[in-house]
C-alpha positions in Angstrom: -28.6 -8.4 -43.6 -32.2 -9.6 -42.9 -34.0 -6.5 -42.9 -31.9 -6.0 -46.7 -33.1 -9.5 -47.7 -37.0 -8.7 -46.9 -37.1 -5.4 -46.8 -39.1 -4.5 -43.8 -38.2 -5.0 -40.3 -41.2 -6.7 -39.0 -40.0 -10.0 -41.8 -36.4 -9.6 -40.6 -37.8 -10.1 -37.3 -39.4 -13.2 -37.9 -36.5 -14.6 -40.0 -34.0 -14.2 -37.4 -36.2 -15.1 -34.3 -36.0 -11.6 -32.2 -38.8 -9.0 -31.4 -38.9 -6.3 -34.4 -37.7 -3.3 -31.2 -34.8 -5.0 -31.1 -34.4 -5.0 -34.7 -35.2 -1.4 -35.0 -32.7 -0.6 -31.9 -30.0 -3.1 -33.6 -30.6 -0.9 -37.0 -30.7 2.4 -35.4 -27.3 1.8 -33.3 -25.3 0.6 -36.4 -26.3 3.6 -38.5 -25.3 6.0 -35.4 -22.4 4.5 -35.2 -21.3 4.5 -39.3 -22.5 7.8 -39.5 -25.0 7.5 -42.3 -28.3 5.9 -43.0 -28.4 2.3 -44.3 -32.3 2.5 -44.9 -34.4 4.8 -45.8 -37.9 3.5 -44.0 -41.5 4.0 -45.9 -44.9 3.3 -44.9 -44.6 0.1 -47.3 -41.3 -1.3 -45.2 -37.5 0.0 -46.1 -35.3 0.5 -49.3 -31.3 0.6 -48.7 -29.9 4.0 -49.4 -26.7 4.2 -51.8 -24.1 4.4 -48.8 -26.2 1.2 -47.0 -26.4 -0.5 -50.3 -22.3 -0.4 -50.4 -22.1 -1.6 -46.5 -25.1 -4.4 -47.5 -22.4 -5.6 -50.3 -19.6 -6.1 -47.8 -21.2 -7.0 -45.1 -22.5 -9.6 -47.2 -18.6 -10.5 -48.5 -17.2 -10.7 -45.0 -20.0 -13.3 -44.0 -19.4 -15.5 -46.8 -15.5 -15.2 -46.0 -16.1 -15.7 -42.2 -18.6 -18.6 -43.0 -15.2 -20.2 -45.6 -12.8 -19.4 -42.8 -14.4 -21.0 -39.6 -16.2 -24.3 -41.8 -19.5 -23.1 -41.2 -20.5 -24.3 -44.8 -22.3 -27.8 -45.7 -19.4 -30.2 -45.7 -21.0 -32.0 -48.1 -22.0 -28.8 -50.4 -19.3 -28.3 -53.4 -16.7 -26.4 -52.5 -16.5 -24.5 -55.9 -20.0 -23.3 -55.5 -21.0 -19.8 -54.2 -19.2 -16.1 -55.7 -16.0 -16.3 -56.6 -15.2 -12.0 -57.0 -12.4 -11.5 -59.7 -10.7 -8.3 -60.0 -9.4 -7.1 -63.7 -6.5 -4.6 -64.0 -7.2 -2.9 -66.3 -10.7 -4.2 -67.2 -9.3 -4.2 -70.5 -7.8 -7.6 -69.6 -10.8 -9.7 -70.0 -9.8 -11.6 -72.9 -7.5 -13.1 -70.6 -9.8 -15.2 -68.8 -13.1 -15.4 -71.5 -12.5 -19.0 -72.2 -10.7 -20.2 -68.7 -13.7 -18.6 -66.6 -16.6 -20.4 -69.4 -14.3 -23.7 -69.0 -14.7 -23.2 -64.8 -18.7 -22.4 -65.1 -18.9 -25.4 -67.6 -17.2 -28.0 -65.2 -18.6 -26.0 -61.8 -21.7 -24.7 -62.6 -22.1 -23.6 -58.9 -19.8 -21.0 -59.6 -21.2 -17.4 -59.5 -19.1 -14.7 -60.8 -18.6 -11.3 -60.0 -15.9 -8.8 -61.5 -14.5 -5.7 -60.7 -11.6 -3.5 -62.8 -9.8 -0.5 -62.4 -6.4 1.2 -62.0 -3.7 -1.0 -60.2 -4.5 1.4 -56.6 -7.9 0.5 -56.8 -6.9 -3.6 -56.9 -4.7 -3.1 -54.0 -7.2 -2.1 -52.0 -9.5 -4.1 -53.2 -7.4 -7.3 -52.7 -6.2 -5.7 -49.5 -9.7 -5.2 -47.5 -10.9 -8.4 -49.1 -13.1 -7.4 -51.0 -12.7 -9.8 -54.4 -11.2 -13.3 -54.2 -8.3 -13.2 -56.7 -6.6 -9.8 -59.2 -5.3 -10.3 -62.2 -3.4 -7.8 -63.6 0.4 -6.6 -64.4 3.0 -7.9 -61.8 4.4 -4.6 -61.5 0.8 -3.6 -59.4 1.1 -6.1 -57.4 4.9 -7.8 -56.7 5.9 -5.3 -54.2 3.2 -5.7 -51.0 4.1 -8.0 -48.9 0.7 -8.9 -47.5 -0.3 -10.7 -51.3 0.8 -14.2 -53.2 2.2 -13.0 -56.9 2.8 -15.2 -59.2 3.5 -14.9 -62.5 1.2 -16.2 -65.8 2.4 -15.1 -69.3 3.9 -12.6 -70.9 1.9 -10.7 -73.6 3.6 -8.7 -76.2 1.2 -5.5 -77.2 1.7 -3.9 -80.1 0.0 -0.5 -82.0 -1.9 -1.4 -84.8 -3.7 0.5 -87.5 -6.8 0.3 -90.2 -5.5 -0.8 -93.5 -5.3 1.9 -95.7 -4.1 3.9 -92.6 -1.4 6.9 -93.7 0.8 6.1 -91.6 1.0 2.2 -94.0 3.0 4.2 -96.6 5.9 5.6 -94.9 9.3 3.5 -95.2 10.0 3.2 -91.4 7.1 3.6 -88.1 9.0 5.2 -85.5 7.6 6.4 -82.1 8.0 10.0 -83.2 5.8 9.1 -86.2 2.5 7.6 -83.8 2.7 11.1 -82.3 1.2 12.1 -85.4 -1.8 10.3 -84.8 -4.8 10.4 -81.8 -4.1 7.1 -79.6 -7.0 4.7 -77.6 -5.6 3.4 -75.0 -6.7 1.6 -71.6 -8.4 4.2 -69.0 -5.8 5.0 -66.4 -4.0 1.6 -66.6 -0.2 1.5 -65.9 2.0 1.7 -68.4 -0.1 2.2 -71.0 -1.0 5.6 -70.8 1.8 6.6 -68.9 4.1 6.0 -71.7 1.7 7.2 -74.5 1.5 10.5 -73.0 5.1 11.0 -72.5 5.6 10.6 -76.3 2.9 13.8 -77.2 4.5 15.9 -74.3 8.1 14.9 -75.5 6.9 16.3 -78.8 5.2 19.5 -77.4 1.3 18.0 -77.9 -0.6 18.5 -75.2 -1.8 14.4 -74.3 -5.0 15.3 -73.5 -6.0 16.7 -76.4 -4.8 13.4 -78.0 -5.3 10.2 -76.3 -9.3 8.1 -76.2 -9.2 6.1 -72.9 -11.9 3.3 -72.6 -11.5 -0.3 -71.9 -14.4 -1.5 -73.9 -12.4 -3.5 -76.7 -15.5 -3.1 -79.4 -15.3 1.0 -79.3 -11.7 1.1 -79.5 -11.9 -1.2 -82.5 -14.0 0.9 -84.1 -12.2 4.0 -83.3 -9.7 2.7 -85.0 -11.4 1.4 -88.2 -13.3 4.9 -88.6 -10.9 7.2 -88.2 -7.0 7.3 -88.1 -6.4 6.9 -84.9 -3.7 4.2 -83.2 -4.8 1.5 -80.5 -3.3 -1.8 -78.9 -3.6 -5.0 -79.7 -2.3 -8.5 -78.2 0.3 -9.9 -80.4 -1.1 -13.4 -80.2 -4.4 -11.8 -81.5 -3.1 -10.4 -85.2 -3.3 -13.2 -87.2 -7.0 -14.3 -86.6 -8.9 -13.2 -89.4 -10.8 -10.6 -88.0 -7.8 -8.8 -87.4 -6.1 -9.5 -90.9 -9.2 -8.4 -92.8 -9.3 -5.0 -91.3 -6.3 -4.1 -89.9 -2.1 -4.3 -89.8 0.0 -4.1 -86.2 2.9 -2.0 -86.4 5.5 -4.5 -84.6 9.1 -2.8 -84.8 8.1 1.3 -83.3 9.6 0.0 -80.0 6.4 1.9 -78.2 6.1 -1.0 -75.3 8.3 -3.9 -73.8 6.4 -7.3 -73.3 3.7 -7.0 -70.2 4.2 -9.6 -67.5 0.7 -10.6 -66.1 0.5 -12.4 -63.1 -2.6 -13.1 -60.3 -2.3 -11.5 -56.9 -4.3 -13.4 -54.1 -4.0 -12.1 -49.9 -0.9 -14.1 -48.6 -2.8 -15.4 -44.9 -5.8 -16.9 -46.4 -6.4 -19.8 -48.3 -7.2 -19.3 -51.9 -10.8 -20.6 -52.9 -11.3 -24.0 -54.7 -12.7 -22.3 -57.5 -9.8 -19.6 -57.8 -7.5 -21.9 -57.8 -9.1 -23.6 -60.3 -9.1 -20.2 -62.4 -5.7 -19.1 -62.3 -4.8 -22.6 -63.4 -6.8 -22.9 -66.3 -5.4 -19.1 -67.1 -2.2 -20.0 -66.6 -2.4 -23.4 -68.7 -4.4 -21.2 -72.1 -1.9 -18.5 -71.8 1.3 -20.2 -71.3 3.9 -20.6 -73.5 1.2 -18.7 -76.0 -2.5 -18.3 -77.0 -4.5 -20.7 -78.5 -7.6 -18.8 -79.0 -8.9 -16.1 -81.3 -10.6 -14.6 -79.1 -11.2 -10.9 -79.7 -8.1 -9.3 -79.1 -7.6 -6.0 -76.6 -6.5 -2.3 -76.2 -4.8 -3.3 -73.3 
């Protein structure tokens, strides 16, 4: 971690209080024994390679955790300050937390975050190795390991919306044979989203692949959406902020997706940070019994 913070061994020598050999031996050993190079050494000191720049990362994440675990922080130094490491699931889940996290930073401004997303195996190992704090994501991804705390936060009714003007606007009834009609943008590889979406073009002898725009960037699906025919998903709570009303109509009765339950997942045997805590509360207390935000809505 020292030669990483100064980049040459000869500093990390003097910052830690040993003789640069041993430094060099202590290096060496470790990188024999992970099977790769952490550093790649120049004439002008060393620069971390990709695979030492990942083991840096952690490294760093499991001294900060042992440092929490064992008290070795400043008992008088906040508690809520220092990375707090937030896992999204999907990503496209962001709006979920915009306001809560800006509320925790405004009130704790020794809070540094750090996010991750993904599918919901990626969060479980994640969560599982320790490498972010707290997930959020559906309860589904998370209720049945036994090693995590899941609890539930809201329940968040998605619906397929459309441009205005959108062809599909003058038919009498919206079924979900009639979005098969259409291309879809939908969360990238996010449970059940796609899952579902791509069941309904197969059921109807499309291939899915040829239909369905994955990304978890809310501004490109919008516009997808607006420029072309194409379907996406949209928050219920989100359609009637003016944004939404201006350009586009949600299609609430095609039966496409039952309500998501979302819920936080934290590692069962350790104690949840100060500033987590604080997180999933102020989640919890902006999302439950229903929004109170126009915040840009989601795909997801």
């Amino acid at each position: 971690m020292a030669v990483a913070r100064v980049g040459s061994f000869s500093g990390a020598s003097k910052a830690v209080g040993v003789t640069q050999s041993a430094i060099t031996k202590s290096v060496a050993d470790l990188e024999q024994q992970l099977g790769f190079a952490i550093f790649n050494r120049t004439s002008r000191g060393v620069a971390m390679t990709p695979e030492g720049r990942d083991f840096i990362d952690r490294a760093a994440r499991l001294l900060a955790d042992a440092a929490d675990l064992f008290g070795e922080r400043d008992r008088g130094a906040d508690p809520f300050a220092g990375q707090l490491r937030i896992g999204l699931f999907p990503g496209s889940i962001d709006w979920l937390m915009t306001g809560p996290a800006i509320a925790l930073l405004k009130r704790h401004a020794g809070v540094r975050f750090e996010t991750v997303s993904g599918n919901s195996e990626r969060a479980v190992q994640l969560l599982s190795r320790g490498d972010i704090d707290v997930a959020f994501g559906l309860e589904a991804a998370f209720s049945g390991w036994p090693q995590f705390k899941c609890d539930r936060i809201a329940t968040i009714e998605i619906l397929p919306f459309v441009r205005r003007e959108h062809p599909i606007l003058t038919r009498h009834s919206i079924d979900k044979r009639a979005l098969t009609q259409f291309d879809f943008v939908v969360p990238s590889s996010s449970e059940p989203y796609t899952p579902i979406i791509q069941q309904l073009y197969e059921q109807d002898g499309q291939r899915p692949e040829d239909r369905v725009h994955m990304t978890d960037y809310f501004p490109l699906a919008r516009q997808i959406v607006a420029a072309t025919d194409t379907v996406g998903l949209v928050a219920k709570a989100f359609t009637a902020g003016r944004w939404f009303r201006d350009g586009f109509v949600a299609l609430p009765d095609t039966g496409l997706l039952e309500p998501l339950v979302l819920a936080y997942a934290a590692r069962a045997r350790w104690p949840i940070k100060p500033a987590a805590r604080d997180l999933i509360a102020r989640v919890r207390e902006a999302w439950t019994p229903a929004p109170r935000s126009e915040a840009p809505a989601t795909n997801g």
